[in-house]
N, C-alpha and C positions, 0 to 999 in steps of 0.2 A: 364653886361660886361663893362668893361672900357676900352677907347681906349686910347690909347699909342698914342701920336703924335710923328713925327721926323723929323729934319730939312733935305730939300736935302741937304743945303749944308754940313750939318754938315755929313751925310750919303758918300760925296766923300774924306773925310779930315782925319774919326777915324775908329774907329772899329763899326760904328753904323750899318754900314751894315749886320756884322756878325749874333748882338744883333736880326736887324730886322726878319734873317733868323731863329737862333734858335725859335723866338717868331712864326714864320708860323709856321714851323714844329711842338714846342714841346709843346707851350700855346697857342693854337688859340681858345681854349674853355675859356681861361682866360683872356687873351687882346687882343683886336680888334687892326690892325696896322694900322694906316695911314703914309704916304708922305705928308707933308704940305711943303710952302714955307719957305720962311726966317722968324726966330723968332730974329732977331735982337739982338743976343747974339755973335756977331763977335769973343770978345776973348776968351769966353768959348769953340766956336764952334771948333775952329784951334786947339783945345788942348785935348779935352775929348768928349767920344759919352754923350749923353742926350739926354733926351725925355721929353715931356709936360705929362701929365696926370691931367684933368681939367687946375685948373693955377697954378700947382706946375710942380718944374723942376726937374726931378729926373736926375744927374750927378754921372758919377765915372770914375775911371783912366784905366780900361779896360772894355770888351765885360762881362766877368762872372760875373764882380760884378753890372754891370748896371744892366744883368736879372734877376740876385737876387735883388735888389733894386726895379725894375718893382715888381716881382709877391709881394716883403712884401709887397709894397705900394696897389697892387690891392685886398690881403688878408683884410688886414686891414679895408678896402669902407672905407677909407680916413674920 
C-alpha cells in the first residue's frame, strides 16, 4: 500500500481536506493517509491541494482530479 503524504498547511488553505476525506472513506485499502508537516512548497501550497507519494508530488487544480491523480499514481507502483 502506498501512503499519500499531506501538508497541514496546505490541508487548511485548498480542498486537500476534502481529497483526505474521500481517500478514508473510499480508498483506505489503496492509500494509507498521512498528516505531515511542512513540505516547504509555500507557493504551490496557497494555490492547489497536493500530496507526496514517495518523492513525487502529485498536484491539480481541484479535490476530483487530485484522487484521480492519487489512485493512477498508486495503480501504476510508480
Amino acid at each position: 500500500m502506498r501512503v499519500a503524504k499531506f501538508c497541514v498547511r496546505n490541508i487548511k488553505v485548498t480542498d486537500a481536506e476534502k481529497v483526505i476525506y474521500l481517500l478514508l472513506q473510499h480508498h483506505q485499502n489503496d492509500v494509507d493517509v498521512h498528516i505531515v508537516d511542512c513540505f516547504s512548497r509555500c507557493l504551490e501550497c496557497r494555490v492547489r491541494p497536493f500530496c507526496r507519494i514517495q518523492l513525487t508530488t502529485i498536484e491539480a487544480d481541484d479535490a476530483g482530479t487530485l484522487i484521480n491523480k492519487i489512485l493512477q499514481a498508486v495503480k501504476s507502483n510508480f
